[in-house]
PyMOL commands that place a pseudoatom at each C-alpha (Angstrom):
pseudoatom trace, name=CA, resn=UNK, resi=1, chain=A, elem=C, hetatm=0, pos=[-30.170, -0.899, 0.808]
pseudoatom trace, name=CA, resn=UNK, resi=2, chain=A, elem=C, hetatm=0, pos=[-32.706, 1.339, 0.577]
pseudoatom trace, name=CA, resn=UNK, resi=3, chain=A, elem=C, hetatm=0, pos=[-31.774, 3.506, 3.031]
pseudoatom trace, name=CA, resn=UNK, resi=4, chain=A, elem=C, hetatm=0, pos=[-28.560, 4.110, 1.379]
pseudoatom trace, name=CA, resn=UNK, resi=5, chain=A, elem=C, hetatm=0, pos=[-29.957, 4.496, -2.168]
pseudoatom trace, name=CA, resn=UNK, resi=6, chain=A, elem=C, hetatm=0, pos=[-32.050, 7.524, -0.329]
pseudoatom trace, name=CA, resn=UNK, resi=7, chain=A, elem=C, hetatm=0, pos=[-29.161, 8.783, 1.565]
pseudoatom trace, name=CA, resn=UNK, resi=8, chain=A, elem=C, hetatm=0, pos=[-27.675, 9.055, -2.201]
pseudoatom trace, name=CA, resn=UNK, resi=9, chain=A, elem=C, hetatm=0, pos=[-30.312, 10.353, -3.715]
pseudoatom trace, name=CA, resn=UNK, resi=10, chain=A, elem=C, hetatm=0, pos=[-30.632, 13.157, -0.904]
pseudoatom trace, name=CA, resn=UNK, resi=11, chain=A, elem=C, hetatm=0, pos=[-26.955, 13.817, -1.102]
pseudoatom trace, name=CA, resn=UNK, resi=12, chain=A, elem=C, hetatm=0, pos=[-26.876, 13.891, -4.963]
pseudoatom trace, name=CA, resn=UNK, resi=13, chain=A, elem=C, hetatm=0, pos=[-29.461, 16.561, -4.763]
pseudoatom trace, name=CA, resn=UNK, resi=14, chain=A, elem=C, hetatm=0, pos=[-28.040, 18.657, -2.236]
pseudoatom trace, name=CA, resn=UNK, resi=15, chain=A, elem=C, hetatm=0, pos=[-24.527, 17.998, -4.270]
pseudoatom trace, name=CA, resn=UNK, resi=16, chain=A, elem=C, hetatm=0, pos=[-26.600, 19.100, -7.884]
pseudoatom trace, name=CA, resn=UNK, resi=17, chain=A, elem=C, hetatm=0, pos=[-28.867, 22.206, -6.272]
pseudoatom trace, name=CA, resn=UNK, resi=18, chain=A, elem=C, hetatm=0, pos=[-25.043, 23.801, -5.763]
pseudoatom trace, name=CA, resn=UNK, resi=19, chain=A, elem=C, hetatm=0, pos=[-24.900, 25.376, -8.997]
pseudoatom trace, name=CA, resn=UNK, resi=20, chain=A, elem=C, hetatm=0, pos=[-24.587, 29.029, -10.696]
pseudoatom trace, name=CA, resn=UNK, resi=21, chain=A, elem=C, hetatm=0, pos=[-24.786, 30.108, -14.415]
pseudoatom trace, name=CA, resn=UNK, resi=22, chain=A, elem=C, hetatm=0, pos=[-20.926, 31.153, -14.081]
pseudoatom trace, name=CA, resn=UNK, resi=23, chain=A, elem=C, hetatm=0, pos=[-19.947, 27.576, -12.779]
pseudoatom trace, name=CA, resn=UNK, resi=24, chain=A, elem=C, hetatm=0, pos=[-22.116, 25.633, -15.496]
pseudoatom trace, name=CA, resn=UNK, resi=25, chain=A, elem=C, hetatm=0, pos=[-19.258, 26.393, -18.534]
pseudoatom trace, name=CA, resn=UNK, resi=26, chain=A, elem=C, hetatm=0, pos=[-16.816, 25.589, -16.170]
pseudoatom trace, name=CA, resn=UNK, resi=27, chain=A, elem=C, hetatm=0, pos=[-18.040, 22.011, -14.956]
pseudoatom trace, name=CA, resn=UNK, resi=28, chain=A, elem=C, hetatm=0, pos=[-19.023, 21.379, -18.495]
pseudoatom trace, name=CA, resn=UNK, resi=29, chain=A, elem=C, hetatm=0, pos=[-15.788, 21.900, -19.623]
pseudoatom trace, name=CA, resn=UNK, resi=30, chain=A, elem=C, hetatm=0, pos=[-14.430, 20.068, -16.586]
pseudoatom trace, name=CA, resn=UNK, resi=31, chain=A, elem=C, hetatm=0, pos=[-16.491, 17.343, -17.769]
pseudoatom trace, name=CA, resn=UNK, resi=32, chain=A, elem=C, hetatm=0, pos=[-15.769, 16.906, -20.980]
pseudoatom trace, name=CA, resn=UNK, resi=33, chain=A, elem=C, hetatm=0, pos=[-13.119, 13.875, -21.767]
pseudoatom trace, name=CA, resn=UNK, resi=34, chain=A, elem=C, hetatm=0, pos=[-11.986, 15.937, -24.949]
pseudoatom trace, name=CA, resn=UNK, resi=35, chain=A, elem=C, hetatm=0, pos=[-10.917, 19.205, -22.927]
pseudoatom trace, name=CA, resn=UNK, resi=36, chain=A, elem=C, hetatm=0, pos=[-7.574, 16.888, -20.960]
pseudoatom trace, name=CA, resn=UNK, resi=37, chain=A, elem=C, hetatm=0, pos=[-6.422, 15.756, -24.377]
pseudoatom trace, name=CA, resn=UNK, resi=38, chain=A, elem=C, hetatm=0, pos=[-3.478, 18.782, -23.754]
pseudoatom trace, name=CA, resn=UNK, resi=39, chain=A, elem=C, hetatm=0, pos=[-2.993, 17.634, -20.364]
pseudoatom trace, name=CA, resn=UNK, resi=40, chain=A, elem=C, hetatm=0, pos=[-2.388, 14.731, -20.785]
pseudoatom trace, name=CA, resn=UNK, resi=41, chain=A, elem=C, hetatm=0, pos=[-0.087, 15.088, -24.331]
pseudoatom trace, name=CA, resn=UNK, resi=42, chain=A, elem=C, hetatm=0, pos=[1.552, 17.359, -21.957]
pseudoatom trace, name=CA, resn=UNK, resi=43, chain=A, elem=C, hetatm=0, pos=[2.034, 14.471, -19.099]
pseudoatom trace, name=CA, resn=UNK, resi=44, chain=A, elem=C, hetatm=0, pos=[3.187, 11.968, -21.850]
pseudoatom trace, name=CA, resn=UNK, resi=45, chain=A, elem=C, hetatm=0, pos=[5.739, 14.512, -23.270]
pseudoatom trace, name=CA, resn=UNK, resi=46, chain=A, elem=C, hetatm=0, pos=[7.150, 15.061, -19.628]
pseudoatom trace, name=CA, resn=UNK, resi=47, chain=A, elem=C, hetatm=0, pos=[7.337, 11.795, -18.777]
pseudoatom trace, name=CA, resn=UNK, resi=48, chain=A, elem=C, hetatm=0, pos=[8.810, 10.826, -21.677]
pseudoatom trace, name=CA, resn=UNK, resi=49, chain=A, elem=C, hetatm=0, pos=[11.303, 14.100, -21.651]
pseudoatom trace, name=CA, resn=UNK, resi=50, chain=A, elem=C, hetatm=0, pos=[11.827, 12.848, -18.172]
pseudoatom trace, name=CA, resn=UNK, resi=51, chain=A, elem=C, hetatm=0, pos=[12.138, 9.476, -18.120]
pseudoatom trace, name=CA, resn=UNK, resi=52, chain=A, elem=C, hetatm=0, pos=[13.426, 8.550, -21.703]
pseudoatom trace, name=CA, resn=UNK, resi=53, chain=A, elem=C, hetatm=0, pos=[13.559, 4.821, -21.814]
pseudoatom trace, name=CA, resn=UNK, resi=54, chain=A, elem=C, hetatm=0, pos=[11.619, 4.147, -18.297]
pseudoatom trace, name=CA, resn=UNK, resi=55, chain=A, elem=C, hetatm=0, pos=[8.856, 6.492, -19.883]
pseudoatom trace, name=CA, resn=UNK, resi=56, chain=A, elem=C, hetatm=0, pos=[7.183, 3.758, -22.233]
pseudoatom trace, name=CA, resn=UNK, resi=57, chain=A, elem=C, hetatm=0, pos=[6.689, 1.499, -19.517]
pseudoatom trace, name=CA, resn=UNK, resi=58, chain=A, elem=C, hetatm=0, pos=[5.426, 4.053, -17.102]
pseudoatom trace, name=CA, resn=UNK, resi=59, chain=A, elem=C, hetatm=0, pos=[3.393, 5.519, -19.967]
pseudoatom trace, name=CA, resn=UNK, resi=60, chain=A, elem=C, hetatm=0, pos=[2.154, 1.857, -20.269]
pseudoatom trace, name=CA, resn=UNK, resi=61, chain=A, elem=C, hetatm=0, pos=[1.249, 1.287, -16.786]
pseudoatom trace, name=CA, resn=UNK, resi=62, chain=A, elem=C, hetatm=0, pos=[-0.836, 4.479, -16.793]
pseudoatom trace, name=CA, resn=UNK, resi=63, chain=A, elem=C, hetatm=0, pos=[-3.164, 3.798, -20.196]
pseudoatom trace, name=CA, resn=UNK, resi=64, chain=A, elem=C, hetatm=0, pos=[-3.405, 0.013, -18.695]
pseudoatom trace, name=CA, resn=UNK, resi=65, chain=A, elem=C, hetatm=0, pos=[-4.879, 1.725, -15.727]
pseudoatom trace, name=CA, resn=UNK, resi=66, chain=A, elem=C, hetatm=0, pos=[-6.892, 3.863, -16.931]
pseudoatom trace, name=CA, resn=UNK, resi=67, chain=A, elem=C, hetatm=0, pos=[-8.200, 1.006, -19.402]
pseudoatom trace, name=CA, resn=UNK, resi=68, chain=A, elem=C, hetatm=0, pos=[-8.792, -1.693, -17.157]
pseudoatom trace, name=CA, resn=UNK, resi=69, chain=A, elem=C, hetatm=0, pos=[-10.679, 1.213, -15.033]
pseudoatom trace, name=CA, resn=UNK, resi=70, chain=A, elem=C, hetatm=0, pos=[-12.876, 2.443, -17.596]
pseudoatom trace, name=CA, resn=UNK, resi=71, chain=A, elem=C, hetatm=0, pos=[-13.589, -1.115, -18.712]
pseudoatom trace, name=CA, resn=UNK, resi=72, chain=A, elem=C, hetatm=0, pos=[-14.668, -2.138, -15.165]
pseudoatom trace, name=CA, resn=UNK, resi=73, chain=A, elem=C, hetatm=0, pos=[-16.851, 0.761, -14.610]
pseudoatom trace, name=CA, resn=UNK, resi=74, chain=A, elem=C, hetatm=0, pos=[-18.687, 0.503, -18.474]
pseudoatom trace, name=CA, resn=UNK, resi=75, chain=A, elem=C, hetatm=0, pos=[-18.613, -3.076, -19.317]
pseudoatom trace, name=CA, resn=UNK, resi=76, chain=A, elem=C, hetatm=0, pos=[-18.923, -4.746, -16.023]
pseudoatom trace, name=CA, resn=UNK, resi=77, chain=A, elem=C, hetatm=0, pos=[-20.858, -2.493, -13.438]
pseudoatom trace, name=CA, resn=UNK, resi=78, chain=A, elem=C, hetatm=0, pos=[-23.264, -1.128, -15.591]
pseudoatom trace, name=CA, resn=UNK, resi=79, chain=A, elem=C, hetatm=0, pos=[-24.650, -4.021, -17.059]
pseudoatom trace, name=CA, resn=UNK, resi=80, chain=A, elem=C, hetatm=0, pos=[-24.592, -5.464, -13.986]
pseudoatom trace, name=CA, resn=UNK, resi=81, chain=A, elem=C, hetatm=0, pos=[-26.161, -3.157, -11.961]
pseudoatom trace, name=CA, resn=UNK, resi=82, chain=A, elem=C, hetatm=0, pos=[-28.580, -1.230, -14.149]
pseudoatom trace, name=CA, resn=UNK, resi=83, chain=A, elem=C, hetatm=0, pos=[-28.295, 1.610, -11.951]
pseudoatom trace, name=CA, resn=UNK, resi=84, chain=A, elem=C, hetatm=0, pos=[-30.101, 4.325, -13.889]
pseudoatom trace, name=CA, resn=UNK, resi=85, chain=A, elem=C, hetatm=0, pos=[-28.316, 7.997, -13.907]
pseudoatom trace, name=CA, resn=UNK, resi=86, chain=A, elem=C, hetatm=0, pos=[-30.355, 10.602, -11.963]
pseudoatom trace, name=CA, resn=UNK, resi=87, chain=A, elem=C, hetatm=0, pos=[-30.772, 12.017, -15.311]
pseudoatom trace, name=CA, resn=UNK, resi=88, chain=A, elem=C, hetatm=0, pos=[-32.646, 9.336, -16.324]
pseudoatom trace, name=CA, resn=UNK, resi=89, chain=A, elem=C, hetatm=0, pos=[-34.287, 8.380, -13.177]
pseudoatom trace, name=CA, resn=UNK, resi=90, chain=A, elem=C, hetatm=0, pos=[-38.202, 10.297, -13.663]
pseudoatom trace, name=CA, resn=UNK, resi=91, chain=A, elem=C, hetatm=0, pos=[-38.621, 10.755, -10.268]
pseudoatom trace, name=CA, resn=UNK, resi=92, chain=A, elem=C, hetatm=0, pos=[-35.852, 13.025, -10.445]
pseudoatom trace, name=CA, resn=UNK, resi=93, chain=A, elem=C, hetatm=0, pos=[-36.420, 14.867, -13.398]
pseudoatom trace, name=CA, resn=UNK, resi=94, chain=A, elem=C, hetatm=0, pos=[-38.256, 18.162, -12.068]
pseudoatom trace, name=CA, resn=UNK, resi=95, chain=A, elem=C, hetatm=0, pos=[-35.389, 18.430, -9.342]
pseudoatom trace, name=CA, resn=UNK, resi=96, chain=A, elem=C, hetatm=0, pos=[-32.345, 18.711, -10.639]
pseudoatom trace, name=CA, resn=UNK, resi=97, chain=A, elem=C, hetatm=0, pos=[-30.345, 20.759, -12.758]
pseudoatom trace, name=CA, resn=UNK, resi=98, chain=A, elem=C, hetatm=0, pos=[-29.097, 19.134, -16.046]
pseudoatom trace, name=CA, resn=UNK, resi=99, chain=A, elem=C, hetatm=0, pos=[-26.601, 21.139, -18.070]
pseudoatom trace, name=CA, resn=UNK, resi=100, chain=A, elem=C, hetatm=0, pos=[-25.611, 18.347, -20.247]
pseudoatom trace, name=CA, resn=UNK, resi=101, chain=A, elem=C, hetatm=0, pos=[-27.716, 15.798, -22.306]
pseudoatom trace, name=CA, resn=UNK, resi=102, chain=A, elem=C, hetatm=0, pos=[-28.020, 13.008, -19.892]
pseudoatom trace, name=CA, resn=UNK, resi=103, chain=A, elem=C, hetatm=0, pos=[-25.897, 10.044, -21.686]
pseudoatom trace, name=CA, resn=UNK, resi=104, chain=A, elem=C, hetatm=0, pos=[-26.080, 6.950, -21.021]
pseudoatom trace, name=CA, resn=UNK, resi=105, chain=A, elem=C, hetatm=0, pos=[-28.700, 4.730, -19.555]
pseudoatom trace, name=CA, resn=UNK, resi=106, chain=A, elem=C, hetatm=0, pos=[-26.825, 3.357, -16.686]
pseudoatom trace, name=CA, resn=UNK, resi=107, chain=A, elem=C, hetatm=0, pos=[-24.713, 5.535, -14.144]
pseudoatom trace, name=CA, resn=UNK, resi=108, chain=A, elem=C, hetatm=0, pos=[-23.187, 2.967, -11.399]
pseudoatom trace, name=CA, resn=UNK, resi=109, chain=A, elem=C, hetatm=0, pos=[-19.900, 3.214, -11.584]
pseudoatom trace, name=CA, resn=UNK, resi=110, chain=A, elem=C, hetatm=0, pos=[-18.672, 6.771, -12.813]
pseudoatom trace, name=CA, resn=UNK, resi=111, chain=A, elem=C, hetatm=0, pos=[-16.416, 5.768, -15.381]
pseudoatom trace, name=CA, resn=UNK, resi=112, chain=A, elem=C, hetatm=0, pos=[-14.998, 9.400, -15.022]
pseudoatom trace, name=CA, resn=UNK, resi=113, chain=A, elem=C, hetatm=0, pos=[-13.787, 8.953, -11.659]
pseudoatom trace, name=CA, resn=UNK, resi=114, chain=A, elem=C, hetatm=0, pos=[-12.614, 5.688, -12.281]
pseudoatom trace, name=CA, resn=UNK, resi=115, chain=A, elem=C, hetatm=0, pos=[-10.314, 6.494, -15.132]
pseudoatom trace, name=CA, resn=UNK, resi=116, chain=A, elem=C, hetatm=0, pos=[-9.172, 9.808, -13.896]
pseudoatom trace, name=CA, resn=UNK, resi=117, chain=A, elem=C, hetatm=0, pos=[-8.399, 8.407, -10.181]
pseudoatom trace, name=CA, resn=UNK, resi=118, chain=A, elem=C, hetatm=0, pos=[-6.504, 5.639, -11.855]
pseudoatom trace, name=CA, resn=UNK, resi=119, chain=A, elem=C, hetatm=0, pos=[-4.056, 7.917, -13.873]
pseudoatom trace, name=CA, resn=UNK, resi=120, chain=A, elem=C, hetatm=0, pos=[-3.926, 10.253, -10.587]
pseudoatom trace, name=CA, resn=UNK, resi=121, chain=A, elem=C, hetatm=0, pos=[-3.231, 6.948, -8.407]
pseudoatom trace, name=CA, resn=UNK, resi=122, chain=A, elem=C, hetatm=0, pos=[-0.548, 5.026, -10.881]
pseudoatom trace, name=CA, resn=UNK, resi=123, chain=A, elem=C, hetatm=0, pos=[1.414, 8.683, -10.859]
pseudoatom trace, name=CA, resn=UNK, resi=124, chain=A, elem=C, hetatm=0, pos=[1.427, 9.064, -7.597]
pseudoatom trace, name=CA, resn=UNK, resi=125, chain=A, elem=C, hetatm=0, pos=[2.450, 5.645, -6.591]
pseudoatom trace, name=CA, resn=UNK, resi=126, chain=A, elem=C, hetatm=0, pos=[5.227, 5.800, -9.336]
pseudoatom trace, name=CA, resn=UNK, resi=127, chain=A, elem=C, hetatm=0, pos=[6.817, 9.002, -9.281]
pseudoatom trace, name=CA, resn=UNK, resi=128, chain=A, elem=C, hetatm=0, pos=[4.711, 10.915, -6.402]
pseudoatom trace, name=CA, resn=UNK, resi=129, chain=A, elem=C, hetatm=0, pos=[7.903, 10.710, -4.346]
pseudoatom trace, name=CA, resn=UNK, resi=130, chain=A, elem=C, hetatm=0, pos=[10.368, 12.377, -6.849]
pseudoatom trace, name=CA, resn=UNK, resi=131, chain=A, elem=C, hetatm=0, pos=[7.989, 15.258, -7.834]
pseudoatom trace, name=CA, resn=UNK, resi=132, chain=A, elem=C, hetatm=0, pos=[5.434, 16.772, -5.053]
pseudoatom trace, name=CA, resn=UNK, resi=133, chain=A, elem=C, hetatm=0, pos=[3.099, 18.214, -7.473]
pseudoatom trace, name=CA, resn=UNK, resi=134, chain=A, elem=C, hetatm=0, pos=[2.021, 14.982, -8.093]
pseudoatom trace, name=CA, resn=UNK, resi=135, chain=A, elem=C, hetatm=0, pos=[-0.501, 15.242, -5.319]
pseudoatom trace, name=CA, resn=UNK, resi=136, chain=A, elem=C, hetatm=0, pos=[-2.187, 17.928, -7.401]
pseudoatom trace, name=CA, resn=UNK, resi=137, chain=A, elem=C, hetatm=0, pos=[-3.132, 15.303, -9.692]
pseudoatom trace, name=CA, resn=UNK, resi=138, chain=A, elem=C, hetatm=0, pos=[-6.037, 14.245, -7.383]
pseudoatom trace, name=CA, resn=UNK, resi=139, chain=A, elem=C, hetatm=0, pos=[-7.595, 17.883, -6.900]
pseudoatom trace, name=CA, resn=UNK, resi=140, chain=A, elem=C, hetatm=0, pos=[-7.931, 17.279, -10.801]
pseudoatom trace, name=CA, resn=UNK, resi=141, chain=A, elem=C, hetatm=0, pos=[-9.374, 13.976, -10.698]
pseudoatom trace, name=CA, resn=UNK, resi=142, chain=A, elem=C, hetatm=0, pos=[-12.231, 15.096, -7.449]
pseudoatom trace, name=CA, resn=UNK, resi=143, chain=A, elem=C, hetatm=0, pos=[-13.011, 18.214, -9.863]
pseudoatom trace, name=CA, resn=UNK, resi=144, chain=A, elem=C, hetatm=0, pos=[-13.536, 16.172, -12.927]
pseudoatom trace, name=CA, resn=UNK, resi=145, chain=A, elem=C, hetatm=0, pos=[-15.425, 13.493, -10.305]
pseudoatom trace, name=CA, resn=UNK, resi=146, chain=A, elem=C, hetatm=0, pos=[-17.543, 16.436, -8.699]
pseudoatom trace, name=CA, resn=UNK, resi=147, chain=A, elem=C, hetatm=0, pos=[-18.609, 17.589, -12.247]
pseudoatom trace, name=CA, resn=UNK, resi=148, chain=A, elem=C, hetatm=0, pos=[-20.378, 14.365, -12.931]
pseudoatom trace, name=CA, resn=UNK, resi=149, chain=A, elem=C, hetatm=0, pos=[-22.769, 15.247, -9.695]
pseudoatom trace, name=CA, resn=UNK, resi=150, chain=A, elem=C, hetatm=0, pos=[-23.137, 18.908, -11.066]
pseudoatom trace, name=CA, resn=UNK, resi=151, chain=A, elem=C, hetatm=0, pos=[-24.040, 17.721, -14.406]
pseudoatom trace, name=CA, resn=UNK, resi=152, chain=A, elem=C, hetatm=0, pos=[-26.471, 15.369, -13.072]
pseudoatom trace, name=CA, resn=UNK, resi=153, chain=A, elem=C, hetatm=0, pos=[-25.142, 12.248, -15.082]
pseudoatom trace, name=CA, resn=UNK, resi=154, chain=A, elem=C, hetatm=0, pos=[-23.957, 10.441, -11.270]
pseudoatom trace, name=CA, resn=UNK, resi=155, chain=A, elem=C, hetatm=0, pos=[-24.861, 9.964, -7.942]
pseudoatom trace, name=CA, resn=UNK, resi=156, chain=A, elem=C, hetatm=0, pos=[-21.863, 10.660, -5.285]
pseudoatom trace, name=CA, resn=UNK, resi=157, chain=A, elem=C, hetatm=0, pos=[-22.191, 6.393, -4.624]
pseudoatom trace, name=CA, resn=UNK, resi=158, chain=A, elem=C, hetatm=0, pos=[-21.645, 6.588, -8.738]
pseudoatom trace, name=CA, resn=UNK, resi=159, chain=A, elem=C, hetatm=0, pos=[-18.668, 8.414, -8.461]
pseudoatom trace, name=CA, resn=UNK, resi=160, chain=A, elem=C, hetatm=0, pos=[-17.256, 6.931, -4.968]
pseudoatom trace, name=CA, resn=UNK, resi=161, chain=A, elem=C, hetatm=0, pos=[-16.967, 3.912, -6.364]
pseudoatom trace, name=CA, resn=UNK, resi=162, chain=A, elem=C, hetatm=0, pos=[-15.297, 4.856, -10.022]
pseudoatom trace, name=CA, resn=UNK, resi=163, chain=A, elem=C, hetatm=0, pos=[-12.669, 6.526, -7.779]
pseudoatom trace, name=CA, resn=UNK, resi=164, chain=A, elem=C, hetatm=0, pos=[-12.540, 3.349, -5.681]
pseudoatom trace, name=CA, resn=UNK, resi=165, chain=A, elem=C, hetatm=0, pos=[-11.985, 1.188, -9.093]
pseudoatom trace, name=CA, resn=UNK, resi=166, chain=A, elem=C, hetatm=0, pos=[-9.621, 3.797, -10.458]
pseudoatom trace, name=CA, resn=UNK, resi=167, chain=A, elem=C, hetatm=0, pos=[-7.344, 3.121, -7.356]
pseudoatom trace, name=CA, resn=UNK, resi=168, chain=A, elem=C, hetatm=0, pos=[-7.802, -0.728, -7.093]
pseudoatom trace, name=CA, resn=UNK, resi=169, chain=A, elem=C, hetatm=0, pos=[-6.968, -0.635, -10.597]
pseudoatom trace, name=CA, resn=UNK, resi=170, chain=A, elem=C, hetatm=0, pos=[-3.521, 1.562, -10.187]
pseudoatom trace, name=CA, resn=UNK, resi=171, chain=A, elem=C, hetatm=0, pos=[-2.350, -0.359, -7.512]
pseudoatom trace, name=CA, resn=UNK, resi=172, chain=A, elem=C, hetatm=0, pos=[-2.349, -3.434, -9.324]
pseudoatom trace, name=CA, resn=UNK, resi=173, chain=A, elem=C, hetatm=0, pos=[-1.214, -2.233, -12.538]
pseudoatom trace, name=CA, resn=UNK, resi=174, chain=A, elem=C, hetatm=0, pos=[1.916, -0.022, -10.763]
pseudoatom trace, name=CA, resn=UNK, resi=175, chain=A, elem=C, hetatm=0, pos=[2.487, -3.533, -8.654]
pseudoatom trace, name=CA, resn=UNK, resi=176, chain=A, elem=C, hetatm=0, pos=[2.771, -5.517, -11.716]
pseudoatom trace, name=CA, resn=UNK, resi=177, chain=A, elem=C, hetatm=0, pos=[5.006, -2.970, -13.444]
pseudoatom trace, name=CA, resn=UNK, resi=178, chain=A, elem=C, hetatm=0, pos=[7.027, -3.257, -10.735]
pseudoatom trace, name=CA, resn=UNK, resi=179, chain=A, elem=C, hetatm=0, pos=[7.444, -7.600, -10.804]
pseudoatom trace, name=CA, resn=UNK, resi=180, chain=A, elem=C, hetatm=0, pos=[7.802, -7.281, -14.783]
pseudoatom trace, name=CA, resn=UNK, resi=181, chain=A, elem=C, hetatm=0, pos=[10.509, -3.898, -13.997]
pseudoatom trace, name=CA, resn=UNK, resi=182, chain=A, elem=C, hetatm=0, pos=[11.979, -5.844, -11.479]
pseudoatom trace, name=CA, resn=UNK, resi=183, chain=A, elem=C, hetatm=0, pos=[12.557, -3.104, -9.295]
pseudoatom trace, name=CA, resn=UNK, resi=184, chain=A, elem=C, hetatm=0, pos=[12.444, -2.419, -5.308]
pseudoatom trace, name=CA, resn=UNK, resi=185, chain=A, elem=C, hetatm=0, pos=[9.042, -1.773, -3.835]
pseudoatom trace, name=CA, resn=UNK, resi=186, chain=A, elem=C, hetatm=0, pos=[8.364, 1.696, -2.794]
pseudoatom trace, name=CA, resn=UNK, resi=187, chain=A, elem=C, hetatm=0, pos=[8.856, 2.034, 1.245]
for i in range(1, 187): cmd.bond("trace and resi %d" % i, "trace and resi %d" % (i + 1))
show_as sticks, trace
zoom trace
């Protein structure tokens, strides 16, 4: 175990020494939860413009997703593990490059990643076959992931497993929606 908590560490400082004054705004912004509100008022009004009566019960599947997700990763993990962020760890504190206030105590799992790979995962499982661009939704969710490393609130393990979560979570919420939906499942 502690080999791989080094491995980590060496990797989230490798991953957080990759920075440049141009790219701080950007992975700030990136990292922000507030900057997607258009995105995803945009992705609700599509859906919904889209799907008209199937859209409150996709639109369902993806907030239960994302909450179950970002409950996991905050209420369970954390507590449990008591993994502190790099940010907080003072070993650490000389060698990275924070452009954020650090947060939260506790970093293990990124609750980013977990949330943002669930909405990418329940989209892609429920309509990634009708609409290719879909696919682009996971870029999205490995920038907003990667950000949490370059603000030096998560270590890549941190934000592995979110992403892991995030997709556990979609493919049991899109499974369920499918029982309750009653429909075929997907080939």
């Amino acid at each position: 175990m502690e080999t791989l908590n080094r491995l980590d560490t060496d990797l989230f400082l490798w991953l957080n020494s990759l920075h440049a004054p141009w790219l701080d705004s950007i992975m700030v912004g990136a990292t922000m939860r507030n900057t997607w509100i258009p995105f995803y008022a945009l992705l609700i009004g599509w859906l919904i413009y889209q799907y008209r009566k199937l859209a409150f019960g996709l639109v369902l599947t993806l907030v239960l997703a994302v909450v179950l997700s970002d409950q996991m990763a905050s209420s369970v993990l954390k507590p449990l593990t008591l993994r502190l962020r790099p940010c907080h760890e003072p070993a650490l504190q000389k060698l990275i490059h924070p452009v954020l206030e650090c947060g939260g105590t506790y970093g293990f799992a990124s609750s980013h990643a977990a949330n943002t790979f669930a909405l990418a995962m329940a989209l892609w499982l429920m309509i990634g076959k009708r609409f290719w661009w879909v696919r682009w939704v996971f870029l999205w969710a490995a920038v907003v992931s990667y950000s949490r490393i370059y603000v030096g609130a998560h270590y890549p393990l941190d934000v592995l497993a979110g992403a892991g979560i995030g997709v556990l979570m979609a493919v049991g919420c899109v499974s369920l929606y499918r029982k309750l939906m009653i429909l075929p499942p997907t080939p």
